[in-house]
C-alpha positions in Angstrom: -6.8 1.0 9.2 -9.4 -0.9 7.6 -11.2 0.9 4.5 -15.0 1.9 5.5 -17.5 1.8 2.4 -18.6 5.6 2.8 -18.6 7.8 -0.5 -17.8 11.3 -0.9 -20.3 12.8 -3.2 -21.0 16.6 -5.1 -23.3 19.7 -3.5 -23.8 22.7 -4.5 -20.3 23.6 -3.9 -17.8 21.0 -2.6 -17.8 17.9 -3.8 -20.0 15.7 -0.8 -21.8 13.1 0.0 -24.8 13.2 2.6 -24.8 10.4 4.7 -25.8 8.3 7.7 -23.8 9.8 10.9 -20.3 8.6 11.8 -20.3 6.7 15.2 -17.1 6.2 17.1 -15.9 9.6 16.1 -14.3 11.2 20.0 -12.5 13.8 20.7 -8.7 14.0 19.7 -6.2 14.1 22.1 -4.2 16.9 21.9 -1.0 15.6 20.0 -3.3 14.9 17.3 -4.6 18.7 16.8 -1.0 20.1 16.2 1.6 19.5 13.6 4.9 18.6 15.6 7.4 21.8 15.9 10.2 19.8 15.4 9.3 18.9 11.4 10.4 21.0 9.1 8.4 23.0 6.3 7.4 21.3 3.4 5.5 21.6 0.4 5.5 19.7 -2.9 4.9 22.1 -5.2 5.1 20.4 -8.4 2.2 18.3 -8.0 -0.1 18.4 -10.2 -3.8 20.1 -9.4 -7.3 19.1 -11.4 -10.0 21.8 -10.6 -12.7 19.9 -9.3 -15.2 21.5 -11.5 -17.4 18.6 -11.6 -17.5 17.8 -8.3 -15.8 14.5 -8.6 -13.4 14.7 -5.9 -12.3 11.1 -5.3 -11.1 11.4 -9.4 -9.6 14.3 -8.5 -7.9 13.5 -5.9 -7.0 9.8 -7.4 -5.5 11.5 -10.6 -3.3 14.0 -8.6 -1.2 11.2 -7.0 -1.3 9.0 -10.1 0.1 11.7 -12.5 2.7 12.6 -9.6 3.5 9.0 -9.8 4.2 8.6 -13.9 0.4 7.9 -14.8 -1.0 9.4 -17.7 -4.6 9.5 -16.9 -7.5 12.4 -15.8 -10.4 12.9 -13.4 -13.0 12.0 -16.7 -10.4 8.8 -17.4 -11.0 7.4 -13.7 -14.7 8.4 -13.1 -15.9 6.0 -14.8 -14.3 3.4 -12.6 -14.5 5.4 -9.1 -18.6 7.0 -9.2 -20.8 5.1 -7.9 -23.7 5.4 -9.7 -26.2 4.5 -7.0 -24.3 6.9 -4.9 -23.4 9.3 -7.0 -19.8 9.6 -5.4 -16.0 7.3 -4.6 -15.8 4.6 -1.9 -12.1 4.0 -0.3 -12.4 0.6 -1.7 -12.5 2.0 -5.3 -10.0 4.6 -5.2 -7.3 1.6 -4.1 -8.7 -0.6 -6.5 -8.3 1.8 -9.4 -4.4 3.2 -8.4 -4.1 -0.7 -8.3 -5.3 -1.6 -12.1 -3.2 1.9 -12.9 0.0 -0.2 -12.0 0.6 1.7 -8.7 0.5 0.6 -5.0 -2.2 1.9 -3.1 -1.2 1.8 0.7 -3.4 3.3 3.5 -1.3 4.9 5.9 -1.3 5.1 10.0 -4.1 7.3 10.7 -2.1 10.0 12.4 -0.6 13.7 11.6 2.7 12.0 12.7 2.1 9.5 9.8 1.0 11.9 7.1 3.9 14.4 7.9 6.5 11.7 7.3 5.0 11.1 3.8 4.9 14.4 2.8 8.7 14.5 4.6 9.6 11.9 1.8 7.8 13.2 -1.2 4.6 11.7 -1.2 1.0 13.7 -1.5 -1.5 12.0 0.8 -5.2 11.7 -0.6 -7.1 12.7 2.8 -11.0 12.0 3.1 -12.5 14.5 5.1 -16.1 15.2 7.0 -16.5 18.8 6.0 -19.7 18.5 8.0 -21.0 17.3 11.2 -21.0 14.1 12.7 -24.6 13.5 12.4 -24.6 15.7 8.9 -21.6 14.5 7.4 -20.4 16.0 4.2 -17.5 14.2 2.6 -14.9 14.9 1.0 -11.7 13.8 -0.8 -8.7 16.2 -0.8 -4.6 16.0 -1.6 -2.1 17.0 1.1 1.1 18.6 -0.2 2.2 20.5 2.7 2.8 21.3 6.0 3.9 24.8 7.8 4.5 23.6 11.7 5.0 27.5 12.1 1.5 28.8 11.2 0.2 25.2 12.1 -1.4 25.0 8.4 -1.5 22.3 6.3 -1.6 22.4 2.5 -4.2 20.9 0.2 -5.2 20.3 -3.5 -8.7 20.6 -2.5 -12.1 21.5 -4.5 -11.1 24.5 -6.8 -8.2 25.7 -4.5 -4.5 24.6 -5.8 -3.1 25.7 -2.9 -6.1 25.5 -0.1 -4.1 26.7 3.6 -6.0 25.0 6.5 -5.6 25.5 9.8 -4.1 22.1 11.1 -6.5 22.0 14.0 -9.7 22.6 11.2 -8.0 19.8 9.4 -7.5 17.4 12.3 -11.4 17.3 13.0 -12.4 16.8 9.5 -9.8 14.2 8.8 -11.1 12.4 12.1 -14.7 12.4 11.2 -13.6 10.5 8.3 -11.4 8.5 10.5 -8.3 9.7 9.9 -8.5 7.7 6.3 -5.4 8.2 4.2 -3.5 6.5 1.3 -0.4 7.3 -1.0 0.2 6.0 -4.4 4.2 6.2 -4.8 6.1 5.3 -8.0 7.7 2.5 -8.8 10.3 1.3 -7.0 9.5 4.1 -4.4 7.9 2.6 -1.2 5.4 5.0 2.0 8.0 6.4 4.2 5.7 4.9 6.9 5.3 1.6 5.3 6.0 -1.8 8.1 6.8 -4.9 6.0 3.4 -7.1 6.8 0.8 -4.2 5.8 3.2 -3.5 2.9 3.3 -7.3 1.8 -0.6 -7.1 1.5 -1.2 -4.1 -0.3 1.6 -5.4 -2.8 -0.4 -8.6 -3.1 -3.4 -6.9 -3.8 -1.9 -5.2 -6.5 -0.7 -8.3 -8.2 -4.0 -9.2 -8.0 -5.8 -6.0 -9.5 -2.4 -5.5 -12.4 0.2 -8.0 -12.4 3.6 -8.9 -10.8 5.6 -7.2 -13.2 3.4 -4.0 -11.7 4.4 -5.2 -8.4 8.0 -6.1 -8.8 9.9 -2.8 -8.3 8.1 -2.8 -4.9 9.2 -6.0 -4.0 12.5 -5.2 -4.5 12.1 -1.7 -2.8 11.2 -3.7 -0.2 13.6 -6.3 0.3 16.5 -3.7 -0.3 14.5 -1.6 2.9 14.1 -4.8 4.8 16.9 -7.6 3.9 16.1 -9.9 7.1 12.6 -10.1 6.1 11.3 -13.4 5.1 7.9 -12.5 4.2 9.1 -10.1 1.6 11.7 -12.3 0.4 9.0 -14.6 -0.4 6.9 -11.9 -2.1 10.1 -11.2 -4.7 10.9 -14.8 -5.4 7.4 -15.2 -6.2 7.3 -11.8 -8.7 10.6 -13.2 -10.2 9.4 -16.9 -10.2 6.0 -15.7 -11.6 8.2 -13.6 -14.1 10.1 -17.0 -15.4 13.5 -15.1 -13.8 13.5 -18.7 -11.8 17.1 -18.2 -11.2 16.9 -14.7 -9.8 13.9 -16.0 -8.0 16.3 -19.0 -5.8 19.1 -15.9 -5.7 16.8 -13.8 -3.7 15.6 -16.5 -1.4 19.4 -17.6 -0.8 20.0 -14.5 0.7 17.1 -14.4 2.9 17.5 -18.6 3.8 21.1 -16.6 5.7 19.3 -13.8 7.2 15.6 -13.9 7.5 14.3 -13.4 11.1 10.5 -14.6 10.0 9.3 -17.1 8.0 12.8 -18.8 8.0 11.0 -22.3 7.3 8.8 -21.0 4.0 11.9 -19.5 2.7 13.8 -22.3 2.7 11.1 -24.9 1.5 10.6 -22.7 -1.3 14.4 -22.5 -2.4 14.1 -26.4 -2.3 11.5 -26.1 -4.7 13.3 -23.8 -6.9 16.8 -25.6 -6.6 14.9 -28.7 -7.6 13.5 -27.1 -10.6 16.8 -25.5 -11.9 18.2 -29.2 -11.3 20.6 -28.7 -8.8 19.5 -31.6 -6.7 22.0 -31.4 -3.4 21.2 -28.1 -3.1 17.5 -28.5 -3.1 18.1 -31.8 -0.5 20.4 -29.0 2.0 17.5 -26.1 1.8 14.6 -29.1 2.6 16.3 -30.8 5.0 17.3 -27.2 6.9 13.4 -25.9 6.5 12.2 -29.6 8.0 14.9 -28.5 11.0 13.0 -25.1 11.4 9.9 -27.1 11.5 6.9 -25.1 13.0 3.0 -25.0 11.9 4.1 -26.0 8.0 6.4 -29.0 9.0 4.0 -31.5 7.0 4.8 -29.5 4.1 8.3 -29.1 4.7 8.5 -32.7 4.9 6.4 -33.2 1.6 9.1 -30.7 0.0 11.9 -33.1 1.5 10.1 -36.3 0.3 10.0 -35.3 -3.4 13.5 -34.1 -3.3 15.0 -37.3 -1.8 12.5 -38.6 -4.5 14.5 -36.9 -7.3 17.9 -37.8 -5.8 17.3 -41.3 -5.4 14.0 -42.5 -7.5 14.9 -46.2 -6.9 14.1 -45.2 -3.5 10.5 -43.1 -4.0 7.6 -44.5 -2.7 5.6 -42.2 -4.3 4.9 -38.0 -3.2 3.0 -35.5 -4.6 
């Protein structure tokens, strides 16, 4: 799910934002209100908990996955980044920005109890934003799951001034819809979302190449590709880390692999191992991997051919008639 521009800002005693009303916001079907019987317990008790004495929940909440994640950082070292001074409180769009420039992935997750189970199933705390309010009086609110007790139907929170905050997982469910079911995880490096698919993943990875740098990104990537071997697109994403990291060689390694068992993007993969063989000089390799991606053709077959052109250049320069 896309991230809405709504802040959650302090009251008198939870940290809230007063805002236009939600619309869109139905009723949830039942599967939604219940945590499933067949999970198991869990709680993460060794994350860590900031009081929310000032009211700053989105630094709060930020810091508590970030510290769980190997970041040394606060609530007062990321406010200044996350407030909003004309609002007074955190937009989604900062808090992914900010676990971005911290180094970390910032991935929204499915908006479902199915989805924020499995994450806290495979060690993640999930920042939740919450409508403690009404729909037409919304109050907002960012809070840190860490549990879930299918038994008691409760789920666990770092919330507000409560380390351990028990909420009834129906409560829950209608004050994480109002705020549309918006989550997002910040896992360590080299640790990837248990719910993580390999196209969202490959955007929230660029995004944080974009906010850090690829050395930031690159455990990911390689999370990734050891998760997903036949996929191109993340193939491409590594090479790219590598490449951009002067590891040119490991860079044409990786795409190697994938040009034998990539089920998407087959055609980018190999055009860009022709580039890279061409660069490390091995010149009939490059010619194999350009000719095989101008087989593959598809919607990028004038650059394919482009690819081929300069390598036959290279190979044979009495023969070039000039490429780009």
């Amino acid at each position: 799910m896309a991230p809405h521009r709504r802040a959650a800002w302090p009251s008198a005693a939870l940290c809230l934002l007063l805002t236009l009303a939600l619309a869109g916001c139905g009723s949830l079907p039942r599967e939604q209100t219940a945590l499933s019987d067949r999970a198991p317990a869990a709680e993460l008790t060794d994350v860590p908990f900031f009081p929310d004495t000032s009211y700053y929940c989105g630094p709060a909440a930020l810091a508590t996955t970030l510290v769980w994640s190997g970041v040394e950082t606060t609530p007062e070292d990321l406010a200044g980044r996350l407030i909003v001074p004309d609002r007074g409180g955190t937009l989604q769009p900062e808090m992914l920005a900010t676990a971005r420039s911290n180094g970390r992935l910032a991935y929204v997750i499915e908006p479902d109890l199915h989805a924020l189970t499995r994450e806290l199933l495979g060690g993640q705390p999930v920042i939740v934003l919450q409508n403690l309010g009404l729909d037409w009086v919304p109050y907002w609110h960012y809070a840190v799951a860490v549990g879930i007790d299918p038994d008691s139907q409760q789920v666990i929170l770092r919330s507000g001034e409560h380390r351990r905050h028990l909420t009834e997982t129906p409560r829950f469910a209608r004050t994480w819809a109002r705020g549309e079911r918006w989550a997002m995880v910040t896992p360590a490096p080299g640790m990837l979302p248990a719910t993580a698919e390999p196209g969202p993943l490959f955007r929230a990875l660029a995004a944080l190449e974009e906010s850090a740098d690829t050395a930031a990104a690159l455990p990911y990537w390689q999370a990734a590709v050891s998760r997903w071997p036949r996929s191109g697109l993340l193939a491409l994403g590594l090479a790219n880390a590598l490449h951009d990291r002067e590891r040119t060689a490991a860079a044409r390694d990786a795409l190697a692999r994938a040009a034998e068992t990539a089920e998407d993007h087959r055609g980018d993969v190999l055009n860009n191992l022709a580039r890279l063989e061409l660069a490390l000089g091995n010149t009939d390799a490059a010619l194999e991997a350009a000719r095989s991606a101008v087989a593959v053709g598809g919607e990028r077959m004038s650059t394919y051919r482009r690819t081929l052109e300069r390598v036959r250049c290279e190979d044979s320069p009495a023969d070039c008639r000039g490429t780009d």
